[in-house]
C-alpha positions in Angstrom: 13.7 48.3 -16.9 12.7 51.8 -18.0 8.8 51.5 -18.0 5.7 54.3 -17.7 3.1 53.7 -15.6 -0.7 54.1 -16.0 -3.1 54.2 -13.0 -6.0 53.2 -14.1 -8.8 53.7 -10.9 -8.9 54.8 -7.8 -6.4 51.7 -6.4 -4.7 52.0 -9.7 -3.7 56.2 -9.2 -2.6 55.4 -5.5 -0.8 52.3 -6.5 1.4 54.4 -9.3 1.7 57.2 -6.9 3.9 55.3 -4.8 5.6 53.6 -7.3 6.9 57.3 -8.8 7.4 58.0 -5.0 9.5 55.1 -4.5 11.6 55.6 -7.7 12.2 59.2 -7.0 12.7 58.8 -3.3 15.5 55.9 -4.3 17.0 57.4 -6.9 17.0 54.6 -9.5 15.3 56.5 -12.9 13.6 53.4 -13.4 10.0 55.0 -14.1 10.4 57.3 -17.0 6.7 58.5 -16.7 2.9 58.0 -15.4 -0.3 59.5 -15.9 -3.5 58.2 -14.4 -6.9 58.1 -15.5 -10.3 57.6 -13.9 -14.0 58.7 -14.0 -14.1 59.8 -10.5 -12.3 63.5 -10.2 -12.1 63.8 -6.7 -9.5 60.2 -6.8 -7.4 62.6 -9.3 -6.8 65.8 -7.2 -4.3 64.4 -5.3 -2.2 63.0 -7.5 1.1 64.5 -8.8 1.8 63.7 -12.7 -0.9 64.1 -15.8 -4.1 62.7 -15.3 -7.1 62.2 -17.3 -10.7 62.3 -16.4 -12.8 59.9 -18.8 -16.3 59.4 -18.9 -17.5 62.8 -18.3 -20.5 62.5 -20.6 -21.6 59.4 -19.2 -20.9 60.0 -15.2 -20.1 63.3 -14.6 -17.2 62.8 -12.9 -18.7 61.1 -9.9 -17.4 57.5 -11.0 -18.9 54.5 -11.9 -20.2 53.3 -8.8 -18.6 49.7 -9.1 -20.4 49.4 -12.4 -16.9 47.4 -14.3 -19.1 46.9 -17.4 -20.1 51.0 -17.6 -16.3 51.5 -16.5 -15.3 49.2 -19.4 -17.3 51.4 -21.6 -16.1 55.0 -20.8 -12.6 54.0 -21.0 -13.0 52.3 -24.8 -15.1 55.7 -25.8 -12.5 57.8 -24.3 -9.3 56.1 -25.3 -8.4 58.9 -27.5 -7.9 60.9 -24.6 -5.0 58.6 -22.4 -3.6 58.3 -25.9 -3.0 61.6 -26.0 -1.5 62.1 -22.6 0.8 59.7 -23.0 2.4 61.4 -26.5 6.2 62.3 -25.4 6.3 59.6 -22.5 6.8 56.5 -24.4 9.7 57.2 -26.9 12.9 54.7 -27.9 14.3 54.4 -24.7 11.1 52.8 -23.0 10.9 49.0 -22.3 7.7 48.2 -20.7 4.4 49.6 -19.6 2.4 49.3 -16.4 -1.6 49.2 -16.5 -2.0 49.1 -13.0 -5.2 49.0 -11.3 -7.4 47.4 -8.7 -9.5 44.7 -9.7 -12.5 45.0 -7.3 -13.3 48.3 -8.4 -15.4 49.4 -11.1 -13.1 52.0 -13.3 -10.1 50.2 -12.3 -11.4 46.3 -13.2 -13.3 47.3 -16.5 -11.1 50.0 -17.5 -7.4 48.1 -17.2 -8.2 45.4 -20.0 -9.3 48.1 -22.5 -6.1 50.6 -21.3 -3.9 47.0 -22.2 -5.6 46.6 -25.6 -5.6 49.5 -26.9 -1.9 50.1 -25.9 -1.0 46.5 -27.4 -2.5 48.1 -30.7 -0.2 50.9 -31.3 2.7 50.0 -29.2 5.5 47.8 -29.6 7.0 46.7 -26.5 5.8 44.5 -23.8 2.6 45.9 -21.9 2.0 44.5 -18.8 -0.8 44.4 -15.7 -0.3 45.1 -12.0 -3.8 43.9 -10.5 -4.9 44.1 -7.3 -7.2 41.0 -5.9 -10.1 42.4 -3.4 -9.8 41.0 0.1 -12.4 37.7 1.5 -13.8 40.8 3.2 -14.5 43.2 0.3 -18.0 42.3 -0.7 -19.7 39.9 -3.4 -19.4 42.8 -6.4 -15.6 43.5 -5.4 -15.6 39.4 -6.1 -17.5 39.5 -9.1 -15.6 42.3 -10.2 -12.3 41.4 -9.8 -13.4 37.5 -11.3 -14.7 38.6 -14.5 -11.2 41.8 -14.8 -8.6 39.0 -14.4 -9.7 36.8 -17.1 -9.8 39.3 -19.5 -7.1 41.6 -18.3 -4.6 38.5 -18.3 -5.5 38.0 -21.8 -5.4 41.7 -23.2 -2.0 42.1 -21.3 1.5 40.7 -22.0 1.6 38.9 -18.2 -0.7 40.3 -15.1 1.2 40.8 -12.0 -1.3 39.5 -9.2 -1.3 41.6 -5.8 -3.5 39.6 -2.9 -4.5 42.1 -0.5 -5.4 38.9 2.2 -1.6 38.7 2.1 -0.6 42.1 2.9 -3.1 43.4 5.3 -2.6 43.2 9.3 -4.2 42.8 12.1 -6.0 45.6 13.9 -5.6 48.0 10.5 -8.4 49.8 9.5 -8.9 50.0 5.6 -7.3 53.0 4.8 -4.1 52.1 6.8 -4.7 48.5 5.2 -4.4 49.7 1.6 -1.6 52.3 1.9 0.6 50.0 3.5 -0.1 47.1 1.2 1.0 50.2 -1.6 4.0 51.0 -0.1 5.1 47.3 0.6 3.9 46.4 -3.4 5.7 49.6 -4.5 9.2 48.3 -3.0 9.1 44.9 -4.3 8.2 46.2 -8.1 10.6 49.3 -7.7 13.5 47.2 -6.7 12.6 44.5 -9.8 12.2 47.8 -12.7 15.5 49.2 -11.1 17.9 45.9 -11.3 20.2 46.9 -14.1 19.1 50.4 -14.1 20.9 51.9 -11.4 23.6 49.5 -10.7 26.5 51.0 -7.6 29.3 48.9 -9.3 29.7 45.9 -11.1 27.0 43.1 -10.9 29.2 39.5 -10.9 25.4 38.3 -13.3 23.7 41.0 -14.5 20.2 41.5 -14.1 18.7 43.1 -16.6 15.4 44.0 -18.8 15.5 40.8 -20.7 15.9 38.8 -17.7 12.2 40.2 -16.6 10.7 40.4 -20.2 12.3 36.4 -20.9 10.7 35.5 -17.3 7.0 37.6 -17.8 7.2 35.7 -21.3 6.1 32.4 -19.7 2.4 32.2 -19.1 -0.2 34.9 -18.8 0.2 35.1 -14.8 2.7 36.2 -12.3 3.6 37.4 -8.9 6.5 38.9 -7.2 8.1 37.6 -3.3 10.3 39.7 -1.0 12.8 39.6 1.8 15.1 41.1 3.2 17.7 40.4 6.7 20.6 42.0 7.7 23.9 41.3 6.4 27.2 40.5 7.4 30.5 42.8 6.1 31.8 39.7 4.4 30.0 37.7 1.3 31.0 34.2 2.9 28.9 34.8 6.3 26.3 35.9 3.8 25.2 32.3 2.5 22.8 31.2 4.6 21.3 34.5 4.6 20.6 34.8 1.0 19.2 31.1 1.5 16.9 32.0 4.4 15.7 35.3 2.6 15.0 33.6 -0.7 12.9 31.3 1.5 11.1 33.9 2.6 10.4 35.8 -0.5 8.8 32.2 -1.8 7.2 31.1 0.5 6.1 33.5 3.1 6.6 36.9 1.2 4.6 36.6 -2.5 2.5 38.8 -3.8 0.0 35.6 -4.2 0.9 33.4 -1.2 0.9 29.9 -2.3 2.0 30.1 -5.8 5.2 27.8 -6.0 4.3 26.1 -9.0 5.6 28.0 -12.2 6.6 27.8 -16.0 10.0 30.6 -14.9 11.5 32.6 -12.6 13.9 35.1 -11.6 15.8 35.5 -8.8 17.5 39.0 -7.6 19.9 39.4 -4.6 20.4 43.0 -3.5 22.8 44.8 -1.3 26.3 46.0 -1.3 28.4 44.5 -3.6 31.2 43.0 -1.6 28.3 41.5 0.3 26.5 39.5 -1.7 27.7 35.8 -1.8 28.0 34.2 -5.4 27.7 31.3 -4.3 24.6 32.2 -1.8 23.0 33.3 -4.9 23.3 30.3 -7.3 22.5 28.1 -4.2 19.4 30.3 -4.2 18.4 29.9 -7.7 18.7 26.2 -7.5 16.5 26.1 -4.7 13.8 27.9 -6.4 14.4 25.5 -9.7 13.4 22.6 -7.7 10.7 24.7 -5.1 8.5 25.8 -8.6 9.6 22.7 -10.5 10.6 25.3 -13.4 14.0 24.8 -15.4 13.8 28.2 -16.8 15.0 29.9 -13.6 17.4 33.0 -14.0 19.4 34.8 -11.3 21.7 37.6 -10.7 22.3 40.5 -8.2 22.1 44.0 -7.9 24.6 45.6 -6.0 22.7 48.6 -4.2 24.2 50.6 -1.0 22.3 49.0 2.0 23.3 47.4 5.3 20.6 44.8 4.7 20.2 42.1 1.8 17.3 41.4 0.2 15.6 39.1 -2.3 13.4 39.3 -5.0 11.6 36.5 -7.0 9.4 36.6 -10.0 7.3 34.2 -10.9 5.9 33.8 -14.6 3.3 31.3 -15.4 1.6 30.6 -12.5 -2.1 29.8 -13.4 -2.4 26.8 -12.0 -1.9 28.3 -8.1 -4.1 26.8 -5.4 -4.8 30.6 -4.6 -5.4 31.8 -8.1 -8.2 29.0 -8.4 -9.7 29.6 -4.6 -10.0 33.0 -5.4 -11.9 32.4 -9.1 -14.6 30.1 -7.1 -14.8 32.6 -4.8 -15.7 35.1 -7.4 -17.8 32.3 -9.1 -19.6 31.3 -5.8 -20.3 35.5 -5.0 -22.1 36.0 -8.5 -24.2 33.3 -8.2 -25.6 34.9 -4.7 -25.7 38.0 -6.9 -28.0 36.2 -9.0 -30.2 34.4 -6.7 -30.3 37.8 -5.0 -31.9 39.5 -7.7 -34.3 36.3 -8.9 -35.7 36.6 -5.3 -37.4 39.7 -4.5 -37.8 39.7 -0.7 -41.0 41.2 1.2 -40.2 44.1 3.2 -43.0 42.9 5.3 -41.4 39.6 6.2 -38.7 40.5 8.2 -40.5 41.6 11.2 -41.7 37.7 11.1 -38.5 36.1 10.3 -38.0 33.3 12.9 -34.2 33.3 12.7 -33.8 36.5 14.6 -34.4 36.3 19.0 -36.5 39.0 20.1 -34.5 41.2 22.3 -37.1 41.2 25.5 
């Protein structure tokens, strides 16, 4: 699927980076531009395509400061501005676009559904959200944040992508490492879907192409990608359980928002070499997912691609009624109600050298 990207935020520029980073580094000519746009300018030094600094009037260039409803407003002010960046980089050839951005922040959550409007307004292909949910961890306004930028993001946008941190980050990782590897890990699943059909080393048996995605992302306003991968043998037969196991894994273990099984569609990809990749492994595969997300709009195919290892991809479409999706809103519900009582209830500086719940320590 030849798509541009648009970062939107400081997850959002990072996020895109390694998606361009991926492509390139691959080979696939999937991503056929990306600029990225913020109102912080230190989070756009770094960054190796167009970028656009918005705001400038109102911040200065020093960001929002997790203010989503100030962020929401720079970006609809300075819309004119991305519009004009992207001139030349979204032409007849281009399928999709990418708002991507992460939800907890403040230019990223309130700037994302304004980037998807506005583009929905003059554009017309499918425009689509890569979001990024804030960990447990991440603080009441990251909650709030990210709450009140996925219901409107999901509706500006064609279909919103969902990326839950919680499901990425390890053990023992401090932030940083946290959210670079939870880019690079999100950049190889969505690489690998934009670049089925694109870059094809031979003949796919069932194609997998741009429709397959758009027909899938057309079900429902909410979606989420799984991955696996495993070793594979030189010949397609021995290959059957594999592509069973992996697609397993990609479900149920490996989604970009663990716990969503149930779902209006979904696609299924097998990649690897081609004389690998069992035909009957992968329609075995997409069976299993038919009855796993109780969905009869399940399509599958493969994508021949030179490895020694084969992998699986699964998109979901429709998924709004996830276990996780609704933990996470009452979360976000539950954080700006604290929010709320916090500000309603000044607190005395003067009390908390009385406050009985702390032990003296001598």
């Amino acid at each position: 699927m030849k798509s541009v990207l648009i970062g939107v935020g400081q997850a959002g520029g990072k996020l895109t980076r390694e998606l361009v980073e991926f492509d390139e580094r691959m080979g696939f000519g999937a991503i056929r531009g990306a600029v990225a746009v913020n109102t912080a300018q230190t989070d756009l030094s770094d960054l190796p395509f167009e970028t656009v600094l918005v705001g400038q009037d109102r911040v200065k260039g020093q960001g929002v400061g997790g203010d989503n409803e100030l962020g929401a407003e720079v970006m609809q002010a300075d819309s004119r501005e991305l519009l004009s960046a992207l001139d030349g980089r979204i032409g007849a050839e281009t399928e999709s676009i990418f708002v991507i951005a992460g939800l907890g922040g403040g230019t990223g959550s309130g700037g994302a559904p304004v980037v998807a409007k506005e583009l929905k307004r003059i554009y017309d292909i499918p425009v689509y959200g890569i979001g990024i949910l804030p960990g447990r961890d991440e603080g009441a306004m990251y909650q709030v944040n990210a709450g009140r930028s996925l219901k409107t993001f999901a509706r500006e946008a064609d279909s919103l992508l969902l990326v839950d941190n919680d499901a990425f980050r390890s053990t023992g990782e401090s932030v940083t490492e946290g959210f670079d590897s939870i880019n690079r890990e999100i950049a190889k699943r969505v690489g690998l879907l934009l670049a089925a059909g694109e870059s094809v080393e031979g003949v796919a048996e069932s194609v997998v192409d741009s429709s397959e995605i758009i027909n899938t992302l057309r079900n429902g306003s909410i979606a989420a990608l799984g991955y696996a991968a495993a070793e594979a043998a030189a010949d397609a037969e021995d290959n059957i359980n594999a592509v069973m196991s992996t697609t397993r894994r990609a479900l149920l273990a490996g989604s970009s928002l663990p716990d969503a099984t149930d779902a209006d569609a979904a696609l299924v990809v097998v990649a690897g070499e081609q004389e690998t990749i069992p035909r009957k492994g992968v329609e075995r595969a997409r069976r299993w997912v038919e009855e796993e997300t109780g969905s009869l709009q399940v399509r599958g195919g493969d994508f021949p691609l030179s490895s020694d290892r084969l992998a699986a991809l699964i998109l979901l479409g429709g998924i709004e009624r996830s276990e996780r999706l609704e933990e996470f809103m009452e979360r976000a519900k539950e954080a700006q109600e604290q929010e709320a009582t916090a500000e309603a209830t000044p607190t005395d500086p003067g009390d908390l050298w009385a406050n009985d719940d702390l032990d003296d320590l001598l």
